[in-house]
Each structure stands twice: as structure tokens, then as C-alpha cells.
N, C-alpha and C positions, 0 to 999 in steps of 0.2 A: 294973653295966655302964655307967650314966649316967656316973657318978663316973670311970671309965675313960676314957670320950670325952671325957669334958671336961677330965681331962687331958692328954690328946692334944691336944686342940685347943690349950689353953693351952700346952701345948710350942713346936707347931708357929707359933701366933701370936705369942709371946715370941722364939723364933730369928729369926723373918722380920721383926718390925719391928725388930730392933736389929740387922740385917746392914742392909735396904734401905731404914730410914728417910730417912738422908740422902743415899741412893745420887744421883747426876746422870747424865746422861746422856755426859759426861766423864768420869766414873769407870768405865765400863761398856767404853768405849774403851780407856781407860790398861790396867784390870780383863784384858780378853779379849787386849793383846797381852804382858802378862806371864803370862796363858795358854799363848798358845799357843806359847813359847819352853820351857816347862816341858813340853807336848807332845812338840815337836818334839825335844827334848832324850834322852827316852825311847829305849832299846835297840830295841825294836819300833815306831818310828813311819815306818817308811817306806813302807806301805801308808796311811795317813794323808796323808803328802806327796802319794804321787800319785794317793789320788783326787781331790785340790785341783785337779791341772790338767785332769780332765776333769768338772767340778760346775759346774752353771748358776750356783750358789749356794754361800756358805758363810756359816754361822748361829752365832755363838757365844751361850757362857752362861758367863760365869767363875766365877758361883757359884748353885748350885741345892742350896737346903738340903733334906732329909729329917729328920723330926722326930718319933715318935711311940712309944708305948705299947699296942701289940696294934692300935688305927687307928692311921693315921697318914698323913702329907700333904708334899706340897712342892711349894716355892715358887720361881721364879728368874726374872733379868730379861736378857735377852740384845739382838741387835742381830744382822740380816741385810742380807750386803752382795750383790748381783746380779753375775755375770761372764760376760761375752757379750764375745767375740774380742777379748780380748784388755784389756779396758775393765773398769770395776769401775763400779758403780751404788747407790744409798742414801748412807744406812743407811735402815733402819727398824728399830725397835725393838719390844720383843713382851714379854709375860709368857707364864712355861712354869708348869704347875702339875697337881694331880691329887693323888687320895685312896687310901687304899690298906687292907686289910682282913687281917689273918694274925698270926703270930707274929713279932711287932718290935721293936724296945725299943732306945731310944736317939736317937742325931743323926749327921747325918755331909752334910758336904760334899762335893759333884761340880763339879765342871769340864766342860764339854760343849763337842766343836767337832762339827757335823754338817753333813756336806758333801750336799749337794743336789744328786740326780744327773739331775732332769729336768724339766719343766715344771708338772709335776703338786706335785711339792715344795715350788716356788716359789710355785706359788698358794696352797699351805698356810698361810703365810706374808701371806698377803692379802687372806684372808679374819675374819671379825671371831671364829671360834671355830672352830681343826680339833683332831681328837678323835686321837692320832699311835695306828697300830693298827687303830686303826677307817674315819677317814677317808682316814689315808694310808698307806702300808706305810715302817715304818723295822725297819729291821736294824744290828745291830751291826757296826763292822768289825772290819777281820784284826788285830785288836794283842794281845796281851797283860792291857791294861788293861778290854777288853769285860769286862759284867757280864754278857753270859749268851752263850749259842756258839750266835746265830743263823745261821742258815745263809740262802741267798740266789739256791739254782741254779740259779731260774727267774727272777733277775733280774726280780722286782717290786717291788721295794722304791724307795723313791724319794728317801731318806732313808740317811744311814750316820752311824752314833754312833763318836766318840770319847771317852772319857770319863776321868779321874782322880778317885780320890773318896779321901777319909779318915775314916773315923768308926768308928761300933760296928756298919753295917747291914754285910751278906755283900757286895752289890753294888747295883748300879741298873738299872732295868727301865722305858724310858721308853713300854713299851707303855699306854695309857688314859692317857697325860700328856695335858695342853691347853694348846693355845697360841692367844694371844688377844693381839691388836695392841694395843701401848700408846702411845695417844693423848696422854697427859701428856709422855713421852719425846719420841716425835716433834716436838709443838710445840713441844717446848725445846731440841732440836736446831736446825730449820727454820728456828724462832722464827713459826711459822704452823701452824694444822690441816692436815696434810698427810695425804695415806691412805698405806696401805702399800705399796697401786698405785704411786701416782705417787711416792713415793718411792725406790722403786726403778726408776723411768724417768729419775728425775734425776743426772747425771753424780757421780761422788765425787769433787770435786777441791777439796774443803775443808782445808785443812790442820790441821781438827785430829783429818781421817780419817787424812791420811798416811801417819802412821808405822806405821798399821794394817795400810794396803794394801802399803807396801814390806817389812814382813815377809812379808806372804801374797802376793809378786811373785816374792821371792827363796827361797821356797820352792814355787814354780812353775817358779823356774826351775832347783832343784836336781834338781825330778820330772824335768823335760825331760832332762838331762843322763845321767838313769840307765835 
């Protein structure tokens, strides 16, 4: 059993430092809007489109690797942008991660846009460790590409997954994920220790946000239209 964990572990350490070693936080940008074209491209992404125009928040991950042998683990590094009438706020930046225990075997990469549907979400997001499941309620959305057929009727969830994945696992399940603020990212965005608070108080009119937000403007404004 040792011998098993271990390599699991080595799996999972082996994919994640040779995908995010020389990740930047420009690359996470470039990364998340050739995302979410591939997303939005999808036969079923129109429930996707519009819960963009009604989300306090939207959170990408362009790549969140799964790794393992009967354990098994994953890793990914994203960016959340703030939307309040009309305006876009951040970024901040975050590591998603968690352990997993069953019958596994293999690797596989995910895509993740998850649209932030309320206050509570947000603060997920800004705090130094939320536990998704546990501390905050995420469900899956209405597409196709969902890994599991959450349901949602009593509207508590605070959190909706979109997801693409390709590899050997069935799907992805980001209940017991954790997400945790990355302070490296941040200061190398900033160019200062920023929190994820005030990060996202701070206007996005960076340009090398831009092309980020005019993709996710112009698919606000195609929700609007429908």
C-alpha cells in the first residue's frame, strides 16, 4: 500500500511541476481566454453564457491536472475577476487543489470556468483556505460537459462548474477541492503583496486584463440578447 501512495504521489508531483513550473501569471490570462472560446464554442454552452450575466464573479482555471493510482490528487492555478454593474474588478489569483481515495488510475486534464452566483462565493475566494462542499455549496451547471448531474432546487449553491476535461478519469468532482489565495501570483501581477480582498476592490483596467474582459463582455452581451 505504501508503494502505491507513493506512487500516486510521484504521479501527481511529476504532472504538476512540469505543467506549472514556469506557469506566470500572463500565462494564466493568455491560458483562461483560450478557455474560454473553447467553452463557449461547445453545442451546450448557453446556459454557461448566461449565468455570466447574472454572477457577482467569474473564477477561471485553464488547467487543473488529476493524477493518480487508486489515491490520487489535483493541482490547478486560476484567476478571479469581480462584476458589479456593470464593471469588472481584480484579478486575484488562487491555487485549487485536493486528494481523492477509490478506484483511479491514470491523468487527465480539466478546464474550469465557475461562475460565482453570490456574496458568499466571492468570499470563498478571499479567504486564505475554503474547503468547496464543505465550506461553500458548488453545483454543477446545465451543459453537457458536467462531471456529475448536481441538481440545485433549492438554489444554495453559490458556485456553478463548467468544465472540459480529457484524460483516462470518467469525470471531475470538485466537491472537497481547496482553494487557497496565491500570493506569489498576486505580487507578480500587482507587482506588490496585495490580499485577494483588495484585489478585487481594485478597478481591472489593465491592459494585459483586457482581452480577458472583452471576451467575457461580449459574451454578456450575447446572454443579454437571448
Amino acid at each position: 500500500m505504501k508503494k502505491i501512495l507513493a506512487l500516486s504521489i510521484f504521479i501527481l508531483i511529476f504532472a504538476c511541476s512540469a505543467s506549472f513550473a514556469a506557469q506566470t501569471a500572463a500565462d494564466i490570462i493568455k491560458d483562461s481566454i483560450s478557455m474560454i472560446h473553447e467553452l463557449a464554442a461547445e453545442d451546450d454552452a448557453a446556459d454557461m453564457i448566461a449565468s455570466l450575466r447574472s454572477s457577482y464573479a467569474v473564477a477561471l482555471v485553464p488547467t487543473m491536472l488529476k493524477a493518480g493510482f487508486i489515491f490520487g490528487g489535483e493541482y490547478g492555478e486560476g484567476l478571479i475577476l469581480r462584476y458589479d454593474k456593470g464593471k469588472w474588478y481584480g484579478p486575484s489569483f488562487y491555487n485549487i487543489g485536493g486528494g481523492s481515495f477509490g478506484f483511479q488510475i491514470g491523468a487527465q486534464s480539466v478546464s474550469l470556468l465557475l461562475a460565482v452566483i453570490n456574496e458568499k462565493g466571492v468570499n470563498a475566494f478571499t479567504s486564505s483556505r475554503t474547503k468547496l462542499g464543505g465550506d461553500v455549496a458548488v453545483a454543477a451547471g446545465s451543459a453537457g460537459r458536467r462531471a456529475e448531474a448536481a441538481t440545485d432546487a433549492q438554489m444554495k449553491a453559490s458556485i456553478y462548474s463548467y468544465s472540459m476535461s480529457k484524460g483516462l478519469f470518467a469525470g471531475v468532482s470538485l466537491e472537497g477541492s481547496v482553494i487557497s489565495i496565491s500570493v506569489k501570483r498576486n505580487k507578480e501581477y500587482w507587482g506588490e503583496n496585495v490580499s485577494a480582498k483588495d484585489a478585487l476592490q481594485k478597478p481591472a483596467n489593465d491592459k494585459r486584463i483586457k482581452p480577458l474582459l472583452d471576451l467575457l463582455n461580449s459574451l454578456i452581451k450575447e446572454a443579454k440578447k437571448n
